[in-house]
C-alpha positions in Angstrom: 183.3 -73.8 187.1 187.3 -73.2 188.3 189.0 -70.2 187.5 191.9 -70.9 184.6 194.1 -68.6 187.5 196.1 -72.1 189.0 196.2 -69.7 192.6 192.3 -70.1 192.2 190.9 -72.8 193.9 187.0 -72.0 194.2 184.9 -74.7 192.3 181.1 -73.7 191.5 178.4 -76.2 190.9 175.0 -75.7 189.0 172.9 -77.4 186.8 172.4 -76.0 183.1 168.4 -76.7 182.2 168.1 -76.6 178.3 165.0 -76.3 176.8 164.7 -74.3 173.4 167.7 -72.4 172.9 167.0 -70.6 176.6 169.5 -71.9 179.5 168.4 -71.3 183.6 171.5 -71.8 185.5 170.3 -73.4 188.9 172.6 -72.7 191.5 172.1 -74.2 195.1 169.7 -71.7 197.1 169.5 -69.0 194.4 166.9 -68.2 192.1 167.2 -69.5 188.4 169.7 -67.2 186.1 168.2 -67.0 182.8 170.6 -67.3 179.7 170.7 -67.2 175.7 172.2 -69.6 173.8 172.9 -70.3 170.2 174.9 -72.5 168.2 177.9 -71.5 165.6 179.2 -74.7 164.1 180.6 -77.1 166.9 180.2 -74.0 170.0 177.1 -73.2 171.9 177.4 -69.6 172.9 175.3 -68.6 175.7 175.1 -65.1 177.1 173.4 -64.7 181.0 171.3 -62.2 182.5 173.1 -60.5 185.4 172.9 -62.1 188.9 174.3 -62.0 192.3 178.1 -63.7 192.2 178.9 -66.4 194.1 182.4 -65.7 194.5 181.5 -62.0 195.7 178.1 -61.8 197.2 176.5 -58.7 196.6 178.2 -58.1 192.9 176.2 -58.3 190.0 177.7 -59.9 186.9 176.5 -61.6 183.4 178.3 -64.5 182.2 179.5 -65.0 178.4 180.7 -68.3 177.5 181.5 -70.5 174.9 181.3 -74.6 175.3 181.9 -77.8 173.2 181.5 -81.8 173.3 184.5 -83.1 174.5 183.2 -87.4 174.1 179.9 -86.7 176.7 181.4 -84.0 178.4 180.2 -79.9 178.0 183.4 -77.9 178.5 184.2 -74.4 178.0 185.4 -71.3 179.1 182.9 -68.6 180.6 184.0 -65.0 180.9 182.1 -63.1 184.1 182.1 -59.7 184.7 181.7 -58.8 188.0 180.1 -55.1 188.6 181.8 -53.3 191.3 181.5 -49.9 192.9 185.5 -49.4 191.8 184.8 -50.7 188.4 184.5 -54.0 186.3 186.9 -56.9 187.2 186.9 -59.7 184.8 187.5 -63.1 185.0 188.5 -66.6 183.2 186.7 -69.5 184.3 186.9 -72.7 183.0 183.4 -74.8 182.9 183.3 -78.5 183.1 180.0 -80.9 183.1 178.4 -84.2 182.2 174.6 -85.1 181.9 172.8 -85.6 184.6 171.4 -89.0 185.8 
């Protein structure tokens, strides 16, 4: 996951589990984040419980995002709403991913 700001250079990595319209978003050394998803004609919208960010540890956020097939690739953008003390700041990132061996 990469922010769709260019001055944003952080790049996220996790592995999507699918198993019967439920996603668990594995990050490395975190606990599973549980998420729904559903299908509406070519997207798969998927909605996350909240959990610690990565980008600002100690802020809660859910995620909300929306992907498609692009040839084997999952690609999409995810909105994350990070819950601080001075308010919500939202962001744009952009998700790629392939399949995993």
């Amino acid at each position: 996951t990469t922010s769709t700001d260019p001055a944003d250079t952080l790049v996220n990595v996790y592995q999507i589990v699918i198993d019967e319209g439920r996603w668990t978003m594995n990050f490395p050394d975190r606990e599973p984040v549980s998420a729904t998803a559903v299908v509406d004609g070519d997207n798969i919208i998927t909605d996350s419980e909240p959990f610690e960010s990565v980008r600002h540890p100690g802020t809660m956020l859910p995620s909300h995002g929306v992907f498609h097939m692009e040839g084997d690739r999952l690609v999409g953008d995810v909105t994350a709403t990070w819950q601080m003390a001075s308010g919500d700041s939202v962001g744009q990132l952009r998700t790629e991913g392939t399949r995993a061996p």
